[in-house]
N, C-alpha and C positions, 0 to 999 in steps of 0.2 A: 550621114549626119545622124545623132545618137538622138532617140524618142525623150523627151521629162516631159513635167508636168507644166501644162499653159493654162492660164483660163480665157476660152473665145467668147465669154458672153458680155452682153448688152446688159444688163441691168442694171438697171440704175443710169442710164448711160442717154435717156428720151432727148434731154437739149442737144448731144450731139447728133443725133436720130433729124431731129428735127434742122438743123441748122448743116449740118455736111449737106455740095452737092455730090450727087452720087453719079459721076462718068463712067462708063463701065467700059472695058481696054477691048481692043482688036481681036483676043486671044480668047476672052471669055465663053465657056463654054456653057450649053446650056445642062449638065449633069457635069459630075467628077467626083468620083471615090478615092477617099483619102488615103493616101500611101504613107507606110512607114518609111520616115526619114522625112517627109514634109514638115513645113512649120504652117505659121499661121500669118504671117509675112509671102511665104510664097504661095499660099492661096487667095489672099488679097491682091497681091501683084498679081496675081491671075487673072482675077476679074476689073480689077478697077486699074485708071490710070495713077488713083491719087490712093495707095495701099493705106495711109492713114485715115481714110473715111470706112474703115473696115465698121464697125459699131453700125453707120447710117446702111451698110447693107445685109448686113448679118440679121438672122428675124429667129430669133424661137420657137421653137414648135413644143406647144404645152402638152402635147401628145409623147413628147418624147423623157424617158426623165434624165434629169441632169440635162437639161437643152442647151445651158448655157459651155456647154464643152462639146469640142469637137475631137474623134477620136479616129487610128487608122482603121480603113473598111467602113469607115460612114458614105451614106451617096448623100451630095449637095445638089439641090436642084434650083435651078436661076427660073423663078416665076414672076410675073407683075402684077402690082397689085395697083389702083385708080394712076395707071400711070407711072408707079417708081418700083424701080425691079429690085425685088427683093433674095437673098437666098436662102434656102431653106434646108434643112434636115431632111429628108423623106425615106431613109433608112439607116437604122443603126447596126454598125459593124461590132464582133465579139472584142474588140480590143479594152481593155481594162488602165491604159496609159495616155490620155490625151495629149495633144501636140501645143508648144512651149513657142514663145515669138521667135525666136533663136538657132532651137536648136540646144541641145545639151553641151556639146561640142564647142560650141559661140559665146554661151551663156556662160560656162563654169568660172574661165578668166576672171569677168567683169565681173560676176555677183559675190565670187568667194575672193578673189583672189586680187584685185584693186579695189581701193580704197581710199575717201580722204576724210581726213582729220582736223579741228579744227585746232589752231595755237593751245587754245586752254584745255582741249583733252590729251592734246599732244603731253604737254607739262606735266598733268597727270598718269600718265600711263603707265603700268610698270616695264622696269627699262631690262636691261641684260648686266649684269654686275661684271662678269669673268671668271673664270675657273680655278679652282684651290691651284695648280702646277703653271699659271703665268700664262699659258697660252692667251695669242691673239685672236687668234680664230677659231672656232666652233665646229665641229661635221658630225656630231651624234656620239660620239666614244665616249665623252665624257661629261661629267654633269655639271654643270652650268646655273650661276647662282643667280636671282633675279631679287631685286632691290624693296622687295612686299610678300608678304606672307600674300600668297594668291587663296580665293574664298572658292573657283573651281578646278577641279579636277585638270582638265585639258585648257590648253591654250593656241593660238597662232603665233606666230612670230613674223613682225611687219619692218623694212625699211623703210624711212621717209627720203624720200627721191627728191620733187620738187615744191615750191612755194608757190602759194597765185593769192591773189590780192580781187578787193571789190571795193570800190568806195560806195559807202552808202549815209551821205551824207556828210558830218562830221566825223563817222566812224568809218574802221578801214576792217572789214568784213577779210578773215584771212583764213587759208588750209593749207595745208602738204600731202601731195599725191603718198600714197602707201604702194609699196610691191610686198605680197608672201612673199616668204624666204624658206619657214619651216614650220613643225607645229612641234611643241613642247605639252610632255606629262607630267604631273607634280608629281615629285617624288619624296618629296617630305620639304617641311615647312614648318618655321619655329626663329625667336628671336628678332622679328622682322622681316626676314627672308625666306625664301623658297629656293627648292633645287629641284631644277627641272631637266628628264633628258630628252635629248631632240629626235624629229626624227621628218621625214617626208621632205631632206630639206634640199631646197633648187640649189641654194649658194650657201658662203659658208657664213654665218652667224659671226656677230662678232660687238665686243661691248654697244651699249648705248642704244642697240637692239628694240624696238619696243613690243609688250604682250597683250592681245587683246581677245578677247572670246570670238567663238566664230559670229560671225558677222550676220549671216542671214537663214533665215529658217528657209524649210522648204514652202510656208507657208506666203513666206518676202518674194519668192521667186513666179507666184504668181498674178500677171497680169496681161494684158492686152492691146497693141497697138489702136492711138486714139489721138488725133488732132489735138493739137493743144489752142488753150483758149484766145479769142482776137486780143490780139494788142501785147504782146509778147514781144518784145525788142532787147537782144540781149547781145551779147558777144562767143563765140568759141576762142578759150584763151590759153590753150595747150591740150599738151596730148603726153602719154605716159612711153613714151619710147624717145628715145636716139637721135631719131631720124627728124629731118627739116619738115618731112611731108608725111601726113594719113591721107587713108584711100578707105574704100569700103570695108566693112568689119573690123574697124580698130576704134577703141575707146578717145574719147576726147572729153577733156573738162569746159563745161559752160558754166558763164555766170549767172545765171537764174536757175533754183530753188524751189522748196516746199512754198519759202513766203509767197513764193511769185507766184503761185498757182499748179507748180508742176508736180507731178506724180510718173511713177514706173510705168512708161508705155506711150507717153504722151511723145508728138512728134513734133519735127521744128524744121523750118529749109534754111538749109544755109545757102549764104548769100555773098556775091562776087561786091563789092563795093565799087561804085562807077570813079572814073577818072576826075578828078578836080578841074577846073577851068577857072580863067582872071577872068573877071566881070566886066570887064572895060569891054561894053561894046562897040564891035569893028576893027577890035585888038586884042580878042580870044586867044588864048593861049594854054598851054597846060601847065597849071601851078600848083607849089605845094604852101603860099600861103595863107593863113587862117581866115581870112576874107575870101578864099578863092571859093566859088559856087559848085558842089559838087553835082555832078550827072548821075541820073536812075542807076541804082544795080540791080541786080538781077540773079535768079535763084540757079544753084550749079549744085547744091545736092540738096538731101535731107539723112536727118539725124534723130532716133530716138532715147528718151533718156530711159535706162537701167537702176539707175540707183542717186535717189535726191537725197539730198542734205537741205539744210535752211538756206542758203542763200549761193550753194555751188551743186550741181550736178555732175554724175559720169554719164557718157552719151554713147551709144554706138551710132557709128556712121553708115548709115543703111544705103545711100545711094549717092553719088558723087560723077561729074562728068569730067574732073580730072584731079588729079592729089589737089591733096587742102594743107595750105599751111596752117600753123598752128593757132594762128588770129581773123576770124573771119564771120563777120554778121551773122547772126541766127532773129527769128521772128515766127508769129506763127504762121503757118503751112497756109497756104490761098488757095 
């Protein structure tokens, strides 16, 4: 697994400090030096049973500079302090790249590479026009005319995959997942249009195409696994592949958002939803009608989010005790 850039600190971070309880796992050790290829997910899974309370055990050491990042060849050492165990820095290693939730490898996908969009920037977006010679499809030989004078330099090249829906109230909150395809250089631009040529591209390009600047800085790409806040009730309402079922490390869209409260790193469990039951007591049975009483679920993975939008997120699925279909309760983490 490839080293990028993570931020492991706390600051700013006291309410979770304060309010995570902190379990620490079977495994936990009392030192451990940071290894290149580790992330910051598998040294919380290391110590803790619950890796999202990573903030409540993580502690700064103001002796250190830059505390708030952890780096490979640092020693961690697990001390207590009135009672709650805390971990600490207590040597810094020469490494100059600190460790990313992820992984570089995990991360590139989801942060560069899916996307969603909402209807009215969709509408907006400059699209893919077609080629002076009628071709249908696109592979880089040729230059490829797009429907706006473009105002940068470089661009991406995105298809819209699928639709997901939110009601939010009388309004019906909408996006389409994005896959890259390619990235496109202006190569001149005039008349209302640009001519761009392709290049880096997975599939082949082809009308209706849309153009969107790179998506995220490396600046976007920094944050930190962190409990998300109580009362969080949402849904997992697809996933950007093929298949009926995800499992661990594959992206899933949720329906909760910046509005909701979330941000890059914040975690969520997902949830089995219990059986339905007729309420007629002494004549239980198991029912699918609207009056039937449903039974507890209960949590079968967790999932953190990557990249928020207003009222949809992208999720990676960090932990799962068997494939997840593409509809299934989310809340916050207990």
């Amino acid at each position: 697994m490839l080293k990028n850039l993570f931020m492991a600190g706390v600051a700013g971070l006291l309410s979770f400090q304060a309010a995570a309880a902190v379990t620490l796992s079977d495994t936990a050790p009392d030192t451990y030096v940071v290894k290149k290829g580790d992330t910051l997910w598998d040294i919380s899974a290391l110590y803790l049973e619950k890796p999202w309370n990573w903030p409540a055990l993580w502690k700064q050491n103001p002796d250190i500079k830059n505390p708030h990042l952890i780096y490979p060849g640092d020693t961690l050492s697990l001390v207590w302090h009135n009672g709650e165990p805390q971990l600490v820095k207590t040597n810094a290693g020469n490494s100059l790249t600190p460790l990313q939730a992820l992984g570089k490898a995990l991360m590139t996908p989801y942060l560069e590479s899916d996307a969603l969009i909402s209807q009215a920037e969709l509408a907006l977006a400059p699209k893919v026009m077609g080629s002076p010679d009628g071709r249908q499809y696109f592979t880089g030989r040729e230059a490829v005319y797009i429907d706006t004078e473009l105002s940068l330099p470089e661009w991406e090249v995105y298809r819209p995959v699928s639709g997901f829906n939110r009601e939010l109230g009388e309004h019906t909150a909408s996006v389409s997942s994005l896959k890259h395809i390619a990235s496109a250089k202006v190569v001149a631009a005039g008349d209302g249009r640009a001519k761009v040529k392709l290049s880096n591209i997975s599939r082949e390009v082809k009308a209706n195409d849309i153009l969107l600047p790179k998506l995220m800085s490396e600046e976007d790409k920094v944050f930190y696994p962190k409990p998300a806040s109580e009362g969080i009730d949402g849904r997992m309402i697809g996933h950007l592949y093929g298949s009926r079922y995800v499992g661990i490390r594959q992206v899933v869209v949720i329906d909760r958002g910046e509005e909701d409260g979330l941000s890059a790193g914040h975690t969520l469990a997902i949830n089995e939803q219990g059986a339905a039951v007729s309420s007629a007591k002494g004549n239980f049975d198991y029912s699918d009608e609207k009056d039937a009483e449903s039974l507890p679920g209960w949590q079968i993975g967790t999932l953190m989010v990557v990249k928020p939008y207003s009222h949809f997120s992208l999720a990676v699925v960090m932990e799962a005790e068997k494939p997840l279909s593409g509809d299934l309760p989310i809340s916050s983490p207990k």
